[in-house]
C-alpha positions in Angstrom: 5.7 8.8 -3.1 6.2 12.3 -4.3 8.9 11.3 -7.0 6.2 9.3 -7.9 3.4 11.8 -8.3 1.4 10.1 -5.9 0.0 13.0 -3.5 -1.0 12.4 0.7 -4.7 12.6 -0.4 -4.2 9.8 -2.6 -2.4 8.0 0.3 -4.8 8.9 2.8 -7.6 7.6 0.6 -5.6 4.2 0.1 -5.2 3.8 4.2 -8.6 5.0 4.7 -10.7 2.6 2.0 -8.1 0.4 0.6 -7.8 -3.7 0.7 -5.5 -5.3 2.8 -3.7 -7.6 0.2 -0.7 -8.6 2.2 0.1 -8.8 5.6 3.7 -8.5 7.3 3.1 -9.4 11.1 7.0 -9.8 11.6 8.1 -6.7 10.4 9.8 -4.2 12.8 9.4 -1.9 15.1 5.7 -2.5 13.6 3.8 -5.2 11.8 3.3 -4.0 8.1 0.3 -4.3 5.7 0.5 -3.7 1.4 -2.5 -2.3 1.0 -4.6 -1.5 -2.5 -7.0 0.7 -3.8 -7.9 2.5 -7.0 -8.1 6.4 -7.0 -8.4 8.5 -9.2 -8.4 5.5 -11.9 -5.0 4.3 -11.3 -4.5 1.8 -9.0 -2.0 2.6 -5.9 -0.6 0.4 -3.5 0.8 1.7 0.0 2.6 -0.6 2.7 2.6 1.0 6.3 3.4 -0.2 9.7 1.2 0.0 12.2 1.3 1.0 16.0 -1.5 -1.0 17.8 -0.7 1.2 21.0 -0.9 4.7 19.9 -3.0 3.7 16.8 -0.8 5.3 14.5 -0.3 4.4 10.8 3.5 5.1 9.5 3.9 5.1 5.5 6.3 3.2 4.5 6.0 3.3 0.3 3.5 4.1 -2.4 3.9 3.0 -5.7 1.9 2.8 -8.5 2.1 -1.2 -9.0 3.7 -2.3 -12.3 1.9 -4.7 -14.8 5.0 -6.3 -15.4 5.1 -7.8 -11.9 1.6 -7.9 -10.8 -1.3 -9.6 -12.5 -4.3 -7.7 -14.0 -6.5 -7.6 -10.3 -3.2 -5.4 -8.9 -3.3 -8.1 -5.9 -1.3 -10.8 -7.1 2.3 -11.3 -7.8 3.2 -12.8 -11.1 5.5 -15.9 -10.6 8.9 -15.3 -11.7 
């Protein structure tokens, strides 16, 4: 996230008041949510895993998702 210029306020704000566009239930050790939201005008996606038991969110990636693969609303893949 930092080679991306995204900073931990940015990623806090994302985990804190961001939409749960995609859920990962399966992933492991934790299941794993793609979350969105738009700060400081640019939108930012983050996927974390999350631990039910101690309530602890890890970050797994931050990215500032790409036109090219996303449609205009940042929350849906474009088909290949």
């Amino acid at each position: 996230m930092f080679q991306r210029t995204i900073s931990r306020d940015e990623v806090k704000a994302v985990l804190a008041e961001g939409e749960v566009i995609a859920e990962y239930p399966n992933d492991r050790p934790y299941p794993s949510y793609l979350m969105l939201r738009v700060v400081n005008q640019r939108p930012i996606h983050v996927v974390a895993a999350m631990d039910a038991d101690t309530q602890t969110a890890y970050v797994v990636t931050a990215y500032e998702p790409d036109l090219n693969l996303w449609q205009p609303d940042f929350k849906t893949r474009k088909q290949p």
